[in-house]
N, C-alpha and C positions, 0 to 999 in steps of 0.2 A: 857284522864284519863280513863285507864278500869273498868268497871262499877262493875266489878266481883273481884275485888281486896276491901278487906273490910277496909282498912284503908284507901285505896284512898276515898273510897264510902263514911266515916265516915264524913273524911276532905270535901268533898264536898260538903254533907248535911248539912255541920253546917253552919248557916249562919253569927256566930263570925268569922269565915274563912278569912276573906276578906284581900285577902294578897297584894292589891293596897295601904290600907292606905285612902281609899274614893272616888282615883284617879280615871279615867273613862279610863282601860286599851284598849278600843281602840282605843279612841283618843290619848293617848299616844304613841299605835303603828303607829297611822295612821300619825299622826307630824315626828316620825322619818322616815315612811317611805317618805313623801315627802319630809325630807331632805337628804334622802338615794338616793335619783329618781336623783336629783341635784347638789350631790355631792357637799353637803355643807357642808365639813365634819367638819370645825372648828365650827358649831353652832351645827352642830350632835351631836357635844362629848359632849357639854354644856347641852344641851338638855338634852343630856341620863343619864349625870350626875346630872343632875337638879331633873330627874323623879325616879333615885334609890334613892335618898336621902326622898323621899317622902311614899316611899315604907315599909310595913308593915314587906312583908316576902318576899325579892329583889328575894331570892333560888326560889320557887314556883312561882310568877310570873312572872320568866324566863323560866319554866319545862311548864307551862300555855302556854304562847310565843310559845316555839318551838312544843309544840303538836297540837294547833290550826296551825302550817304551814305547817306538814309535808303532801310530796307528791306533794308541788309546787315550791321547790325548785329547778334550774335549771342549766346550767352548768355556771360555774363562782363565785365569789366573792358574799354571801348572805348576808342580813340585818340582818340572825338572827344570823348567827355567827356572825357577825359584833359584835353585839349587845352582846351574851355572851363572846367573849374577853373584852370588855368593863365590863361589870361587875365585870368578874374576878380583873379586876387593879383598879377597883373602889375597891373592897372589902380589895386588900391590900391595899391602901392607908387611909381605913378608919381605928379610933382609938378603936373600937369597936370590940371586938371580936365573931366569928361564931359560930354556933354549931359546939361542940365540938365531935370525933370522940366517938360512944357509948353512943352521946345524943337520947334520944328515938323519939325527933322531928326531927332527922336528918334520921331515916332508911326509913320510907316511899319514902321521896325526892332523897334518893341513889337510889330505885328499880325504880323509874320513869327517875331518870338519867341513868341506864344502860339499860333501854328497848332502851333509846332515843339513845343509843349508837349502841345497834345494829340494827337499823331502819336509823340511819341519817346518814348524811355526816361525812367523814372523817376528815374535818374542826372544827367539833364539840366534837371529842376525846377528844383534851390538859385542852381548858377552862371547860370540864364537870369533868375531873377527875378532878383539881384543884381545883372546885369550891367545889364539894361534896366529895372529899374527899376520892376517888372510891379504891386507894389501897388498903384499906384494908375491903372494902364493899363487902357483898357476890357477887361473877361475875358467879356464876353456868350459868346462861344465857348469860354472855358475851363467858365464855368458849365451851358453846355448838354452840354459831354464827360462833365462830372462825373456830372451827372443819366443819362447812356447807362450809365456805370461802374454806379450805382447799381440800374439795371435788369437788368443783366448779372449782379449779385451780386460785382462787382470792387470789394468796400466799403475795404478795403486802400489801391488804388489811389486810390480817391476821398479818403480821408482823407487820405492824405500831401498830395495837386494841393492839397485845398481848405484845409488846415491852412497849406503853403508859402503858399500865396497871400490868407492871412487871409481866407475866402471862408464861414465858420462861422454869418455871421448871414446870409444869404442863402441857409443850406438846411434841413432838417427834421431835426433832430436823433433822431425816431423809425425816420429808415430806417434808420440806423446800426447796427452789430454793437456788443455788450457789449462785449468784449471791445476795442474801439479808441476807446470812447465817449470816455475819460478825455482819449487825447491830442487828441480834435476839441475839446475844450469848456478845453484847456488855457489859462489866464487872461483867460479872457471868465467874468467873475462872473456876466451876465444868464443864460448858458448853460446854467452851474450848476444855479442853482438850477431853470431851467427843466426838468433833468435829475433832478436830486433830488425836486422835485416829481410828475414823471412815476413813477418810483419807487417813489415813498411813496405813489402811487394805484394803485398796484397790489398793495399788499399789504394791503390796507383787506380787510378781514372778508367772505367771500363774491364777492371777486374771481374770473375767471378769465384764468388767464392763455393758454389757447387762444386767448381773440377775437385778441389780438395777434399768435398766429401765422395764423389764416387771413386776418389784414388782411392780412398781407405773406408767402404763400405763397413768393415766392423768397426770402427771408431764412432759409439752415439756422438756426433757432433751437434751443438746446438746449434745452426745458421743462424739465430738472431745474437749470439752471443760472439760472432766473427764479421758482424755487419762494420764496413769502413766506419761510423762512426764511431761504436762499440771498440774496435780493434786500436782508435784513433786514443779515447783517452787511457786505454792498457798500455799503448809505445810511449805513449809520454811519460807516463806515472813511471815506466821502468828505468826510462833514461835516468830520471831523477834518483831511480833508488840502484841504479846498477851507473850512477856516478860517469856514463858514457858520452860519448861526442853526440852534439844533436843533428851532425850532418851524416850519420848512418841512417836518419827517417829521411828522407829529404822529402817524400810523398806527403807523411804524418804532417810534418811542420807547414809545407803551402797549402795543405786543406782545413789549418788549424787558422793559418794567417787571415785565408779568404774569407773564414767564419767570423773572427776579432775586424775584419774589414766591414763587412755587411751590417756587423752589430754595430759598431762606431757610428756609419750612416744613418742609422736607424737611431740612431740617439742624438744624433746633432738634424738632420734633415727632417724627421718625422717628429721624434720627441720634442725635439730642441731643447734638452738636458744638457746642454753640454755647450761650455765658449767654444769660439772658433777658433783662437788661440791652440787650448788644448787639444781640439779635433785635430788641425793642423798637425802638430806637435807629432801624434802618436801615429797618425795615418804615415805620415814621413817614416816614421822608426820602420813600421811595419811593411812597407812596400820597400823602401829603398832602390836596388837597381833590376826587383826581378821586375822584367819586361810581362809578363803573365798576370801577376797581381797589377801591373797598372794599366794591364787593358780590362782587368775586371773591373777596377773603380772606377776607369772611364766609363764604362757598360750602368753601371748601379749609379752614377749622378747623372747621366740622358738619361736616366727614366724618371728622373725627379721633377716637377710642377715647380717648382720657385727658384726659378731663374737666377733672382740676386744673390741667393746663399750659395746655391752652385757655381755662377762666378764667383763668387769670394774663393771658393773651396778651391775653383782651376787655378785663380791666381793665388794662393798662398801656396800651392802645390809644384807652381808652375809646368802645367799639366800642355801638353802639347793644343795650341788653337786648332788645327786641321781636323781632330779627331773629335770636336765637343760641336754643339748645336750652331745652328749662326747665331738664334736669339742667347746664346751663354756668348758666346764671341762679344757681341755689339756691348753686353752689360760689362765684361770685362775693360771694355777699352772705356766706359762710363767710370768706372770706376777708379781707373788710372788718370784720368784726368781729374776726379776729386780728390786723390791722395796728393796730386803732386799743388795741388792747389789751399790742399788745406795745411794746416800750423802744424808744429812737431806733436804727438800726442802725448802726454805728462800722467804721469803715475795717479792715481786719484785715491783718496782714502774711504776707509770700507763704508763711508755713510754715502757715499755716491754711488754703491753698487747696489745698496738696498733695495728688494725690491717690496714696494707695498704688503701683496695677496702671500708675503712667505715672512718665517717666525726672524725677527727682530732680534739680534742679541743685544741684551740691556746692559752691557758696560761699556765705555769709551773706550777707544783705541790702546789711550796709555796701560790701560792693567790687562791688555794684552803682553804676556813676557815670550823672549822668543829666548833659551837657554842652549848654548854654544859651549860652554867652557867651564871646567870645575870652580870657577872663579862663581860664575852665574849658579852653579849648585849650588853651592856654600852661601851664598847669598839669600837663597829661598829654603833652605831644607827644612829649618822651624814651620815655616809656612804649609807647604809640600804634608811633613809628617806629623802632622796639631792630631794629638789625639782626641777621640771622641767624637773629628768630623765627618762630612759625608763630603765624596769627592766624585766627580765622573771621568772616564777613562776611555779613550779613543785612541786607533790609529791609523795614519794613514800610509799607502806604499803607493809607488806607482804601478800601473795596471800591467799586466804581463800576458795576458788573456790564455795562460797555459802556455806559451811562447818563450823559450831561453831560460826553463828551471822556473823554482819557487822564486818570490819578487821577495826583497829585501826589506824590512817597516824602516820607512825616513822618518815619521813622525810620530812625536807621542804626546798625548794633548790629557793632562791634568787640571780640571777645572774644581775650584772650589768658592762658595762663595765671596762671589764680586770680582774674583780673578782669576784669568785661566793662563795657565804656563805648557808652553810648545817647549818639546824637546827634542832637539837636534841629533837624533841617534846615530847618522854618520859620524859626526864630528866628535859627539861623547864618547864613542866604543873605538875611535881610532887610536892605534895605538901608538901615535904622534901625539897625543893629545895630554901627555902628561898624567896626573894624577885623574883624569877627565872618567878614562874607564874603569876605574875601580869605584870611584865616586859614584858613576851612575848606576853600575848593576848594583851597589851596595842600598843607595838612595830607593832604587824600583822595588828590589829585595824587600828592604822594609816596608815600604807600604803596600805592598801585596799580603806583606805575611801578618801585619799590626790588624790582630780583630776587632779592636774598638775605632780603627777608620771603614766607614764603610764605606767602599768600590763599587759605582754604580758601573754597567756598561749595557750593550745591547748586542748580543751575539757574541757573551764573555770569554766563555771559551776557545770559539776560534780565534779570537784578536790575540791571544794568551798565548796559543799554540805559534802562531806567528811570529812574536815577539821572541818566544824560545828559538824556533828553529834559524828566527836570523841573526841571532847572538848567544853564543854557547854560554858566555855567564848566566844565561837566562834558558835556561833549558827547561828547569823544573818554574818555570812560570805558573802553569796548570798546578802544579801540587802543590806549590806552599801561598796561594789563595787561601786567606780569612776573611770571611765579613765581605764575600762578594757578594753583589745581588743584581741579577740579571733580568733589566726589564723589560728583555725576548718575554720571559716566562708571563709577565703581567699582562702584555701585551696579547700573546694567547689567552687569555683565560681571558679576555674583553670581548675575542673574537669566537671565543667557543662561545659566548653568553648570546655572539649574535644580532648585536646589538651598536651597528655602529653610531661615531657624530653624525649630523643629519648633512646633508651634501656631499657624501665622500661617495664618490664612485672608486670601487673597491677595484676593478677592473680596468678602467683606464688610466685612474689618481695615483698619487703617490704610494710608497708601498716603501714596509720597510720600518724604518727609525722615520725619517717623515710623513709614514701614517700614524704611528703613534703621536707625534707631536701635534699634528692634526686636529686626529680625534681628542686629545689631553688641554690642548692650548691653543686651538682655535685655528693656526694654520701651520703647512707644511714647512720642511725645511727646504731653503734652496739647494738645489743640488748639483749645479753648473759646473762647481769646481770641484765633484767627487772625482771623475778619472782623466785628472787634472796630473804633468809630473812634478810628483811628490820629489823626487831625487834633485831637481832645480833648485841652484842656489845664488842669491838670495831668493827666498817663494814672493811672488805677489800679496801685493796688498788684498785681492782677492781672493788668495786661498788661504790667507792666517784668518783672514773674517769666518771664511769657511771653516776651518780648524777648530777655532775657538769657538764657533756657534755648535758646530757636532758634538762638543762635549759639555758647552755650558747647558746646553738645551735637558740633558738628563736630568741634572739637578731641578731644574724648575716643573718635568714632570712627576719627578718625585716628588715634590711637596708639595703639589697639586693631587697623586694618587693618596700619599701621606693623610692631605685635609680632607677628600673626601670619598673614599674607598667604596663606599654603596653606591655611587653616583657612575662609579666606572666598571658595577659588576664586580670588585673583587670581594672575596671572604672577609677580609679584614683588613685592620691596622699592615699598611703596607710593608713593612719591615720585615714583621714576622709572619706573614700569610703567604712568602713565596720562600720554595726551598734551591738553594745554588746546587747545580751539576744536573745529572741524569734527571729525567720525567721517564714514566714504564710507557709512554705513549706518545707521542711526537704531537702537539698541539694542545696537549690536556693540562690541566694542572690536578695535582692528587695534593693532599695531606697528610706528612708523615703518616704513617701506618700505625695502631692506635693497638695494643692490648686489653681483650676485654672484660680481663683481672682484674685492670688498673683502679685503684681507687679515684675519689671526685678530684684531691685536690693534686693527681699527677696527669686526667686525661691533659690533652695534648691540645688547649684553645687555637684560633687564630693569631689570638693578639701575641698567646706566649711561646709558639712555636719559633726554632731558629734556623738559619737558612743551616744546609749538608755540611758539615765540618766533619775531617778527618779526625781521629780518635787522639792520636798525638800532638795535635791542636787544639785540644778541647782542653782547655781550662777551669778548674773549678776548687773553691774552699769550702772546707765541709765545716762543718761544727763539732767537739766534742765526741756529742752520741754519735756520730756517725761513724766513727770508725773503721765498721765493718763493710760497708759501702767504701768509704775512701779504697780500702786494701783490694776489694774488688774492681774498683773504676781501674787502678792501678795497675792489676793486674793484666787489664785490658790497653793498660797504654794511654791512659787520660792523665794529664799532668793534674796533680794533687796536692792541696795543701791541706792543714787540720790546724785547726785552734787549740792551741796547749787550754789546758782543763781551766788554766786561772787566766786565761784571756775572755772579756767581755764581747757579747756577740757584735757589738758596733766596731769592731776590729777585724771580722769578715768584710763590714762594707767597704772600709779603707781599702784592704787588700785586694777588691776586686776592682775598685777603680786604679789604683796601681796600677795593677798588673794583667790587666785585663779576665779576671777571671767571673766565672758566675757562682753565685751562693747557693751552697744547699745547706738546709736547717730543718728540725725537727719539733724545732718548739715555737713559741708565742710569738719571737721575733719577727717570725716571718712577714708581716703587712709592714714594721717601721723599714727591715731591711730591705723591702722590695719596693716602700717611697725614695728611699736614699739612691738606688741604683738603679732602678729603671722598671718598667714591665718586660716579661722576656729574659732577666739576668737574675732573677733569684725563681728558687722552687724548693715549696714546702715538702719534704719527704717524709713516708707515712712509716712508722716503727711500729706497725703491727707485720709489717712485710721483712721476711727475710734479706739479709745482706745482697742475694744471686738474683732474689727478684726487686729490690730497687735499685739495682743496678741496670737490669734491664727495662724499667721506667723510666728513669732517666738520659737512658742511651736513646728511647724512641721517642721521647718528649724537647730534645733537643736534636734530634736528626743526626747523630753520631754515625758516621762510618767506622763501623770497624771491621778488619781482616786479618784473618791467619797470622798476617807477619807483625801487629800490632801487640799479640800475647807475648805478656813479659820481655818486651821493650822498655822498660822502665825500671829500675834496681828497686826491690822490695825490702832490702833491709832495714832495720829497726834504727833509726838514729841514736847512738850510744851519747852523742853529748848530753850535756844537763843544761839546759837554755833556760830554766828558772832565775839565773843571777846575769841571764841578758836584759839589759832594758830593753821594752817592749819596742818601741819606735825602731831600737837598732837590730836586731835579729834579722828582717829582711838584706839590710846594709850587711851584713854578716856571710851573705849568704847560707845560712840555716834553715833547712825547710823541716818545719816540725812533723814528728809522727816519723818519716822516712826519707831512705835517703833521697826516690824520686829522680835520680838521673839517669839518664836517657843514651849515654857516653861508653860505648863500652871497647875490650880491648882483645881480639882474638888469641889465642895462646896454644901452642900446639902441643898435645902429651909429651912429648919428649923435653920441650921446655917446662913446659908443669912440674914434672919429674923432678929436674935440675934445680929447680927454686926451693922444689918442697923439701928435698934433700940439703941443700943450704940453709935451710931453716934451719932443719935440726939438727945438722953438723956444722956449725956455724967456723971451722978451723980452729974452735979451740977459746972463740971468744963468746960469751955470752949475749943478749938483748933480744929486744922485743923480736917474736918469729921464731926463736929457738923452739919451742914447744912440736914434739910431735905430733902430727898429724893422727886422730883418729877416728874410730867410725864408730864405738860403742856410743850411743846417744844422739849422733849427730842424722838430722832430718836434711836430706839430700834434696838439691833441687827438681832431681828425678831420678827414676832406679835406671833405666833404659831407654835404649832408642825406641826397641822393634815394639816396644808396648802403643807408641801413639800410631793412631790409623795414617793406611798409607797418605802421604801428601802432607801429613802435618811434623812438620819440622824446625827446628828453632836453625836462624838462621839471623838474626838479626842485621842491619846494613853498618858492619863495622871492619877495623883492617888489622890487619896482624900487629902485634906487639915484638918491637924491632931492639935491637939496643938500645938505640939514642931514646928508647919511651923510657929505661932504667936509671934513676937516678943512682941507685946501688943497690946492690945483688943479696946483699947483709946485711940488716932485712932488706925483704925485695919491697923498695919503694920508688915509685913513680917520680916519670921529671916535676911534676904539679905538686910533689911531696904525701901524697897518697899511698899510706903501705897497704900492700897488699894481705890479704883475710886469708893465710895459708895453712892456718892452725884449723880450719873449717873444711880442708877439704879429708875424705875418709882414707884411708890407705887402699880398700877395694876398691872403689872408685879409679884410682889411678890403673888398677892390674885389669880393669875392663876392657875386654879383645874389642868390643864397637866403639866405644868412647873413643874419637880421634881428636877432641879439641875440647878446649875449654874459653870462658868468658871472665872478664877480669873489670866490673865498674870501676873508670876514672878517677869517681866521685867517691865513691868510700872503700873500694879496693874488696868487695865482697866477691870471691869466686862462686863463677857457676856454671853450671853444666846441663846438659839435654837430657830429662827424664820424662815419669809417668805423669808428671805434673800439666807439661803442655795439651795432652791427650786430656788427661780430665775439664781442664778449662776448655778447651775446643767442644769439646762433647756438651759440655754446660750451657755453653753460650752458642751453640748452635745456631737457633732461632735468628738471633742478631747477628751472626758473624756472615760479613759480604764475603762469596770467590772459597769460603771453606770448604772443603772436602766430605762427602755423608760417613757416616762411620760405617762401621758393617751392617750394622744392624737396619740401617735407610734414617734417611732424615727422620729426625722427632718432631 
């Protein structure tokens, strides 16, 4: 407290002051801190919450706290923040409200929270504003620390004080580092653009960007990392993500334009990749009326050697005669004299474009399908979603060369044997179009997410991301991928071998998906009509040829790597020797990652290895003995079934061709059930090994992702039906999944509603039924005791949403609209009186409550090894 500050001095001297409440504040610190020393952090919380509740004036005996420590705080994790994040969540859970902003008891405690801001840890920002309220507190002090950071080169520092404290229009947004600009200017629109504009004057023609660094000598500036081109794709990528007008660059966009011009030329003049048509086409979009770009294009076709494409280029452009060569002049007027002289030109079918020395699509025109309307869905969907095929997936958009935002996918090109269907993603997602758009995201949905089809593509992921970001039904495109397989990945590992077809000149040839086809099948793809506009409707009969040849082409190198896989360098049987998503190396191929516990018949071959599947995708029926495995997979978030004791094992294979699951078995079965299903979908599991360690066999033997948020996403309870007197065949049709309940559905519920339900249980008004039973806690095993027991970072959070009325079918018992009562005789009466417990979970599926304990912590800690994105515990990775 400064002694010179007269209301501090006021508050001090008075000895009504006493903002303990009677408490003996050091013994109150001295208890937390020896349960701080010991990390006892679930009696800490109690404690701390035990001691603000006793508390006079909780604000000042925390500003007390932290002024009595400053100066011995050290590097790491402290008790006194500790201790003011605590507060802060004590203070919203209680029912009692604060001082109010413009209370006159509150200004003292602001100006002692923002000295303590600019004196302490940066750990002490969030819990001080929020506690006191500091947005809108005088900060004349915090703004003058800031401005010292800035001097100092502590630009880090600065950004986090002035960002926490909304302090962004009151500084200079050119002292700032690149690097941190984005989150200072983070949804202040004026910022933006005043950022963008700074920018895009610096990449203006004859700029230098030295002046900038000897304005501000203490700013490390990178110069290569504010070079006009560098500078150029940062203005763009922000427009995009800061949602802004693209005529605040106007610099950015015409050196972006000049760049997509130059590259054009170079592909139709040099390359000759490309119609003249298309060239045309886009050269037009891109020049339009700026006078600048079309004296650049004048300038770049005089310097070109071949006369006749040049004139084509002047006349399709109608490029002024005065300014082109005389020998372009004289071919131009040649060629005006052969158009007016020749017949109309008529559309020609794709076997006229053919060209010889490039790959042949082998179906006729007719099983070309072009798909427009939910009518054309419904017509092919059988076809489309045949389980157990292989399909190839392309798409195409028009080219946008970084120019006017992301480009929109026009087409989406499903090919499966003997027939490839083009899909008209304008006209399906418009929302004109009748039942068209729910059709089609539903139609795409499922055969992305169906694991027994398998989705070849080539550059999966980015086509995926695109498709998402240009239709919001399809957002999670990337995630709910099953059974993709990316023959980018095959493709490197041909090229890491080194080894190409003989005649490819790797340097000047094709490159891409038509080197692979190449080196696979003899020759490239034509590629005339790749930046071709895709948004044109009806498309040429030369760009569906093209379409449908990009995606049938996959197929036929797949069953050409398929037949003979040594012949092309890869490890194995093509299916299972390449895994889908991340590589730790950019051109490599690895092989899941192998345990070297594992017994012989779990290590992880080529043949039986499965491409990367998310853990809540991964499918599988166990057998019997497995039990202890099943509840462990489970536990991890693997969808699960079990064979009841009196079911015969050839009712696993059923099962998994059903439902797409893969087999695991511990006995003799295992060779008839792995001829019945396949190589790859069944694995023998070894019962000399604990339940924890074949579970992590089987997670690295199929390439299972799993993460943090995967544990105990799946309801663990015991299925109370008796399915003995179900006939076998109907149990599935029943929906009854044996052993547990296995769903995945769950219902948020906040203590205060818990409360009211479980209290209606037992006081039912007077009426009896099922749920009257009180609640108790002698005997009953809790889903977990505590929050603060599991290591920071792991937290049950599952992707669910609150339970609202209309989810109540009625209240007495409380049963679900789906007829699902809820499990409230299970939950303990402690449980509910727990100060941290703020919510609870309620399965759809069998109405079992549950709640955040020590449970999560222990599985995380177990599964460590395997779990992707988890958190070390204290004690460091195991």
């Amino acid at each position: 407290m400064d002694p010179g500050d007269p209301e501090e001095r006021s508050a001090a001297a008075d000895p009504a002051a006493d903002t303990t409440g009677g408490r003996d504040l050091h013994l109150f610190l001295q208890t937390l801190q020896t349960l701080w020393s010991t990390r006892e952090l679930r009696q800490l919380r109690e404690e701390a919450w035990k001691g603000f509740a006793t508390l006079n004036d909780p604000l000042a005996t925390l500003l007390d706290m932290l002024d009595a420590s400053r100066g011995c705080g050290g590097r790491g994790p402290s008790l006194e923040a500790w201790v003011a994040r605590e507060l802060e969540r004590w203070l919203q859970a209680q029912p009692r409200p604060g001082p109010a902003q413009g209370d006159p008891a509150l200004k003292p405690l602001q100006v002692r929270a923002v000295r303590l801001l600019t004196e302490g840890p940066l750990s002490l920002v969030e819990p001080l504003v929020s506690i006191f309220q500091l947005q809108d507190a005088d900060r004349s002090a915090v703004l003058a620390h800031i401005h010292r950071l800035h001097q100092e080169g502590k630009f880090k520092e600065a950004i986090v004080l002035g960002t926490k404290l909304q302090l962004q229009a009151d500084l200079d947004v050119e002292k700032d580092k690149v690097d941190l600009v984005e989150r200072y200017v983070d949804s202040l629109p004026h910022l933006q653009r005043r950022l963008l504009t700074l920018m895009d004057s610096w990449c203006q023609p004859g700029f230098d960007i030295r002046a900038v660094a000897r304005q501000y000598p203490q700013a490390p500036l990178r110069l290569e990392r504010l070079s006009p081109r560098a500078l150029g794709r940062q203005v763009l990528r922000l427009l995009e993500q800061f949602s802004l007008d693209p005529a605040l660059c106007p610099s950015v966009l015409t050196q972006q334009r000049l760049a997509a011009l130059r590259y054009l030329c170079y592909k139709r003049l040099v390359e000759r990749s490309m119609s003249q048509e298309s060239w045309a086409e886009l050269v037009q979009g891109l020049v339009g009326q700026d006078e600048w770009l079309r004296e650049q294009l004048l300038q770049l076709l005089a310097s070109q050697d071949d006369v006749a494409t040049v004139a084509q280029c002047a006349l399709d452009l109608l490029l002024p005669e005065e300014r082109l060569p005389a020998t372009v002049v004289a071919e131009m007027s040649q060629l005006r004299l052969q158009e007016s002289s020749a017949p109309p030109r008529t559309a020609k079918a794709p076997s006229e474009h053919r060209r010889d020395d490039c790959y042949q699509l082998p179906i006729p025109r007719e099983d070309i399908h072009f798909l427009a309307s939910w009518e054309d869905l419904a017509r092919h969907e059988d076809v489309l979603l045949q389980p157990g095929q292989v399909v190839g997936v392309d798409l195409e958009w028009r080219p946008s060369f970084g120019v006017g935002g992301r480009p929109r996918v026009s087409l989406m090109q499903v090919a499966v044997a003997g027939r490839v269907f083009l899909l008209d993603l304008p006209r399906l997602s418009s929302p004109t179009g009748g039942q068209a758009p729910q059709a089609f995201s539903q139609l795409v949905s499922r055969l992305l997410s169906d694991p027994s089809i398998t989705k070849l593509g080539y550059g999966m992921a980015g086509d995926l991301r695109s498709l998402g970001a240009s239709y919001p039904a399809l957002a999670q495109a990337v995630q709910k991928l099953q059974g993709g397989l990316d023959l980018l990945q095959a493709h490197r590992q041909m090229q890491v071998a080194d080894r190409p077809a003989p005649a490819v000149d790797r340097a000047a040839g094709p490159r891409g998906l038509s080197l692979l086809v190449q080196q696979v099948l003899g020759k490239p793809l034509d590629k005339t009509q790749q930046l071709s506009n895709w948004d044109r409707r009806p498309l040429g009969e030369e760009q569906l040829a093209y379409a449908a040849a990009d995606a049938y082409c996959l197929l036929e190198v797949y069953w050409a790597l398929c037949r003979e896989p040594a012949r092309f360098h890869l490890p194995g049987a093509l299916p299972w020797s390449l895994g889908l998503g991340r590589s730790k190396r950019r051109g490599t191929w690895e092989p899941p990652p192998q345990k070297a516990s594992a017994s012989p018949r779990q290590v992880c071959s080529p043949e039986d290895a499965t491409p990367e599947v998310p853990a809540r995708a991964f499918r599988v029926v166990c057998d019997n003995m497995l039990g202890g495995l099943a509840r462990t997979l489970r536990c991890l978030g693997v969808d699960v079934r079990v064979l009841h004791s009196g079911e015969d094992h050839r009712q696993a294979a059923e099962v998994a061709r059903q439902e797409g699951r893969v087999i695991l078995t511990s006995g003799l079965p295992y060779h008839k059930l792995r001829a019945q299903v396949g190589a790859g979908r069944c694995l023998a599991v070894d019962c000399s090994l604990k339940a924890q360690q074949q579970a992590k066999a089987v997670i690295r033997h199929f390439n299972v992702r799993v993460t943090p948020a995967d544990i105990f996403s799946r309801c663990q309870r015991e299925n109370p039906l008796d399915t003995r007197s179900v006939p076998r065949a109907r149990r599935p049709l029943l929906g009854i999944h044996i052993g547990a309940c296995n769903c995945d559905q769950y219902l948020r519920v906040s203590k205060d509603v818990m409360k009211q339900l479980v209290q209606l249980s037992v006081h039912p008004g007077g009426s009896g039924g099922a749920g009257s039973e009180a609640p108790h806690s002698d005997g009953e095993q809790e889903t977990g005791s505590a929050l603060e027991e599991a290591p920071e970072g792991c937290t049950y959070d599952p992707p669910c949403r609150w339970l609202e009325d209309t989810d109540l079918q009625t209240r007495v018992p409380a049963t679900l609209a789906n007829g699902t009562q809820l499990q409230l005789a299970g939950v303990p009466a402690g449980v509910l009186r727990r100060p941290g417990l703020q919510h609870f979970y309620c399965c759809t599926g069998c109405g079992k409550v549950f709640w955040e304990g020590s449970h999560l912590a222990r599985v995380t800690s177990n599964f460590q090894e395997v779990l992707e994105g988890a958190p070390c515990p204290a004690g460091g990775p195991s």
